[in-house]
N, C-alpha and C positions, 0 to 999 in steps of 0.2 A: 723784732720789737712789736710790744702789740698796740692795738689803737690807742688805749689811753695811755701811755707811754709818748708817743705818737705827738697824741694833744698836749700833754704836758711840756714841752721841746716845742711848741709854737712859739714864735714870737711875739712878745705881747706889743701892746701900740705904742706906737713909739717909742723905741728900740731898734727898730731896724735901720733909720738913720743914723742912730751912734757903732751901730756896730759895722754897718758898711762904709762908715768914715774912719774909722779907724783900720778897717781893714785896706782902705785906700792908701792912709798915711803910713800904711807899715809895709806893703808889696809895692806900690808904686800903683802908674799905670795900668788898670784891668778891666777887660771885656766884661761883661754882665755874666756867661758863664763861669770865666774865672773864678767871679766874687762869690757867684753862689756857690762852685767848689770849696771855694778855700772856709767859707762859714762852715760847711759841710764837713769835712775835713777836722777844721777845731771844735767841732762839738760833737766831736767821735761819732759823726752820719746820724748823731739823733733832730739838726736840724736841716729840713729840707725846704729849700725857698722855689717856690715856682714861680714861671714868668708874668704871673698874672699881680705877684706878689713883690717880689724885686723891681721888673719896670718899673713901674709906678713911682717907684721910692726911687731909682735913677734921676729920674725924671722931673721930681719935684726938687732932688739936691741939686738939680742942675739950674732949676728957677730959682730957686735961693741963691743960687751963686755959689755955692759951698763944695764942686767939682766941678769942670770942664770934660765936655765929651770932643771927642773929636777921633775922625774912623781912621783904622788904618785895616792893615791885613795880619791875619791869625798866623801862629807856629805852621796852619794848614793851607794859611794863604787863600785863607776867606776875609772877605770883607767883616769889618765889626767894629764897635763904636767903642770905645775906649775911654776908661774915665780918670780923671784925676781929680787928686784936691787942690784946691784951691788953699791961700793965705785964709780969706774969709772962713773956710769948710776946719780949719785948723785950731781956729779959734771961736769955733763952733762946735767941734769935739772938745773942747778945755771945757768950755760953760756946758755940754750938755753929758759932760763924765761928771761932773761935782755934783748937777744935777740928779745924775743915777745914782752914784752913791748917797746923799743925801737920803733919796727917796727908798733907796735901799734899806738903807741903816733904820729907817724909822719904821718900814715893814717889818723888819728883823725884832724890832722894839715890841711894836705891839704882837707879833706872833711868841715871843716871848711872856709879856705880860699876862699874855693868854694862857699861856702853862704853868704861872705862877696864883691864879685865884683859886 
């Protein structure tokens, strides 16, 4: 894959709370490499999340209230912090999926409109 390839498969801002909420509410229970495998994984390895970049978004969903961390031990039997959603984080992916879509659909609009003048 090459660099702009690369860039294009970034995540843009804000998005990465929706989709690692969703990714919680559909696997269950998962360590922070998990999640970023499994992102990894459904966007056929073109997106690649570091921990500089996941943390953080862990982190914050977890001051929102919208997961619960709490540690146990890996398939390896290492220590690691483990996240869930929450009720709250649930009904926080409902308002912030209508949101995307929305915001979607209206990019969709004007990038269209733009190949129609």
């Amino acid at each position: 894959m090459s660099s702009k390839e690369k860039r294009s498969a970034q995540v843009l801002q804000g998005t990465l709370d929706l989709i690692v909420l969703r990714t919680l509410e559909t696997m269950g229970p998962q360590h922070a490499y998990q999640v970023a495998s499994r992102l990894q994984q459904m966007s056929d390895q073109s997106l690649e999340l570091n921990q500089g970049t996941l943390y953080p978004a862990l982190v914050r969903l977890e001051q929102y209230g919208w997961i619960n961390g709490a540690w146990g031990k890996t398939e390896r039997n290492r220590d690691a912090k483990f996240y869930a959603i929450t009720s709250g984080g649930r009904k926080a992916l409902e308002n912030e999926t209508k949101r995307w879509r929305k915001m979607s659909e209206l990019v969709e609009r004007l990038l269209l409109d733009g190949t129609q003048a």
